[in-house]
C-alpha positions, -999 to +999 in steps of 0.1 A: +018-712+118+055-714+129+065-693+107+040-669+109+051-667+145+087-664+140+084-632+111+057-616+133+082-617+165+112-605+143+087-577+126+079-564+162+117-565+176+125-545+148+102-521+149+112-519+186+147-511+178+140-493+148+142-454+169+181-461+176+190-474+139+171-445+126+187-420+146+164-392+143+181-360+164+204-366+134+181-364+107+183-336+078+147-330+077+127-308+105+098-335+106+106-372+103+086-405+113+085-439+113+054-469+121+059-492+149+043-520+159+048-532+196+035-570+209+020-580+240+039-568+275+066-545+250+084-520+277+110-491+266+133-481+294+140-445+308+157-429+279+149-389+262+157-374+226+169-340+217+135-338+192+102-333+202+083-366+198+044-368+183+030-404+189-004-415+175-020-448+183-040-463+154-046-490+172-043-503+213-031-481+241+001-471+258+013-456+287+043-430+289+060-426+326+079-395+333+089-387+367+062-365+369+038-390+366+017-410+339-002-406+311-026-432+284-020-429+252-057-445+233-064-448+202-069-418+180-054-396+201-014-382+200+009-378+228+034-348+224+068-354+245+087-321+241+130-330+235+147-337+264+117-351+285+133-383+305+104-410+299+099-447+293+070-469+273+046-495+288+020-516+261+001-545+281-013-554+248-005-551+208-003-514+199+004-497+164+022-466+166+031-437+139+061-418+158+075-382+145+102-368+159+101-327+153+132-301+158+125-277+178+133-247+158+111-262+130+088-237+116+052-236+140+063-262+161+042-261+196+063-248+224+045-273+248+067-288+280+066-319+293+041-340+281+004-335+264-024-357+250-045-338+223-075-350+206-067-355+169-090-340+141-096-359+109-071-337+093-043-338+116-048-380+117-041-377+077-010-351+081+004-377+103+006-404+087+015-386+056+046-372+074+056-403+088+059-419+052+084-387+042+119-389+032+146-379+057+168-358+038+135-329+023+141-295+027+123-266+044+113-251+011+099-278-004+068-294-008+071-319+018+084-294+045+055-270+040+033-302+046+050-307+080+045-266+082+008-273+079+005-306+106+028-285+133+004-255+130-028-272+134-012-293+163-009-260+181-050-258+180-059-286+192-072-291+224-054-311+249-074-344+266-072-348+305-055-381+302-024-378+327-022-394+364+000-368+387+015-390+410+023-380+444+057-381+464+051-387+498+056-423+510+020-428+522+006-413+492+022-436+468+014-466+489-025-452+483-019-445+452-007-478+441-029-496+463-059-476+441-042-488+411-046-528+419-077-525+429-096-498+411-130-513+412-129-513+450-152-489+461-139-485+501-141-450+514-107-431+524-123-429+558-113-465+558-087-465+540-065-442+557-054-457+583-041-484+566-016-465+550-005-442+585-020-413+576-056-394+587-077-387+560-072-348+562-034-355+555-040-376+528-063-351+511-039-322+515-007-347+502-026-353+471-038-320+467-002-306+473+015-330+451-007-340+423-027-304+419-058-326+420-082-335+453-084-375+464-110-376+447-106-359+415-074-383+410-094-414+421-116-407+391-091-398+367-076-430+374-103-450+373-113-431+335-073-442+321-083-477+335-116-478+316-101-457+285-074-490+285-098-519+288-124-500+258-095-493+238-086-532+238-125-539+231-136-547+268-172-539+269-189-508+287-209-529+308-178-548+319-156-521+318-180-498+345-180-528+370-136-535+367-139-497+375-161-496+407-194-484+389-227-505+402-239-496+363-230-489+330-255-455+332-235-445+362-198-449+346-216-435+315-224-404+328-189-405+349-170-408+318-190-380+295-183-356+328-144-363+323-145-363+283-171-341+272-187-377+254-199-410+258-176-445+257-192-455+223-185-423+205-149-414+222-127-436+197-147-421+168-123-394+150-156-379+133-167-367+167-132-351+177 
């Protein structure tokens, strides 16, 4: 059991610092990737790469920071970070990740900004980890670059998943915000919340509407959908999941949940319904 212990920590440090021994803005190739595995509590400080980056969970979810505010990466789904994009990785639990890092200038490559979570199609999950198993050094010509050709143009159909938190900037807003965070199954009113944080409610509605593009509310539920997407993604059940979440029952965070996906908890992690 020791030893199991021992290989598996060294396996997942590795894999941790495997990005900066592999150097990818360096690589030959237009399309390159690697599989990472990341324990329990793994966190990747502020950093940015002159590639595009395409992460895709197979298993466990992730969260990616930017200063523009958060998103949840769950399984079967892919996160695009476009180069230069300042961001940092949080995984409360085990995740396994297949990273590619795409040039810019390659051939069909989305011109998305920032960041983006699509929904992946049974096709796409296959180019993926096909691509990630490449060589580095392929050409554009060859077989494998017009397999890359193929994954980068079907990327740029698919639709993207409302799985990002805008965060606000105003002091009282965050302070709400984060408040909302710890305690997301807390089902007080901003009536009374508001003047907790120094604020009246109108001010606190226009701040978030201002800063995060969404209304209190809108964000409230979003939030409370990344917490539940986290907790079903690590197995949590629905029932327990819609009552961590502030639902009085699983048909109410049921029907709360297919009006922000489009689908029900059970079938979301299901690529055959993507």
């Amino acid at each position: 059991m020791l030893i199991t212990y021992v290989i598996t920590i060294f396996l997942a440090n590795m894999s941790l610092n495997r990005q900066k021994n592999f150097k990818p803005d360096s690589a030959i190739a237009h399309v390159v990737g690697v599989e990472e595995y990341w324990p329990s509590a793994s966190q990747v400080e502020m950093h940015s790469h002159k590639r595009d980056q395409l992460m895709y969970s197979t298993k466990g979810a992730m969260h990616v920071i930017t200063e523009n505010g958060c998103w949840i990466l769950p399984p079967m789904r892919a996160i695009w970070i476009s180069g230069g994009t300042a961001h940092a990785f949080k995984a409360k639990r085990p995740v396994d990740l297949i990273i590619l890092y795409i040039d810019p200038e390659a051939s069909g490559s989305p011109k998305w900004k920032g960041c983006a979570v699509v929904n992946v199609s049974s096709l796409v999950r296959e180019l993926i980890l096909t691509c990630a198993s490449l060589s580095w050094d392929y050409l554009p010509n060859s077989r494998a670059g017009r397999l890359t050709c193929v994954l980068l143009e079907q990327l740029d159909a698919l639709p993207q998943a409302p799985l990002d938190l805008p965060e606000p900037k105003d002091s009282r807003a965050v302070r709400l915000g984060q408040w909302l965070k710890d305690h997301p199954a807390d089902r007080t009113s901003l009536t009374m919340l508001a003047p907790k944080f120094g604020a009246s409610i109108k001010t606190l509605e226009r701040l978030f509407s201002s800063e995060t593009g969404m209304s209190f509310g809108g964000w409230r539920l979003r939030l409370r959908m990344i917490t539940a997407l986290e907790q079903l993604a690590h197995g949590e059940s629905v029932s327990n999941v819609a009552f961590a979440v502030g639902y009085e029952s699983p048909s109410s965070f049921i029907a709360a949940f297919r009006s922000v996906f489009g689908t029900t908890p059970s079938r979301y992690f299901d690529i055959q319904h993507q």
